[in-house]
C-alpha positions, 0 to 999 in steps of 0.5 A: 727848625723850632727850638722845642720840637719835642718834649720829655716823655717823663716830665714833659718839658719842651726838649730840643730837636736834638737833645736825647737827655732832658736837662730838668729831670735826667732821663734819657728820652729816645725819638720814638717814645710813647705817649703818655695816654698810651702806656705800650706799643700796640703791637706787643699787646697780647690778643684777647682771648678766643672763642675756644679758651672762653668757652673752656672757661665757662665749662670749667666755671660750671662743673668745677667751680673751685677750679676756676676760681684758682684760676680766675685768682690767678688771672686778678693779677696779670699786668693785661686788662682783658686778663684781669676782667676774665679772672673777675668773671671767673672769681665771680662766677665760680663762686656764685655756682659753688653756692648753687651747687650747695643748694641743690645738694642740700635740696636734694640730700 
């Protein structure tokens, strides 16, 4: 068996076999660490969003615009990537229609 078979998941020093500490920066590495290009396990990952709630959104970005902007707010900041393009989308879209909405009031008032 090779010296270093594995390396630290934080600095990325060769470590033992056998070591669960790595002796250059002090953290405790377990066998199964993820890899560094791959930030979580894949089955914790949440799914994306269905076609239900999508199209939920899109009506709701439609006829309640400053609704979906809160919404799509509120999304901006979620840890999960589809999450935070969604609440791009919205913000994007429910202002965009706010101001179409202002148009068409003021072009029909």
């Amino acid at each position: 068996m090779p010296r270093f078979s594995r390396e630290c998941s934080y600095c990325h020093e060769s470590m033992a076999a056998d070591e669960f500490k790595c002796k250059s920066c002090g953290n405790m590495v377990t066998t199964k660490t993820a890899k560094p290009e791959q930030p979580y396990m894949l089955e914790y990952e949440e799914s994306i969003l269905d076609r239900y709630s999508m199209m939920l959104l899109v009506l709701i970005t439609l006829f309640l615009s400053p609704i979906a902007v809160t919404i799509g707010g509120v999304l901006l900041f979620n840890d999960y990537a589809s999450k935070r393009d969604a609440g791009k989308i919205l913000v994007t879209a429910g202002l965009i229609m706010m101001i179409v909405h202002v148009i068409l009031y003021f072009a029909f008032w």
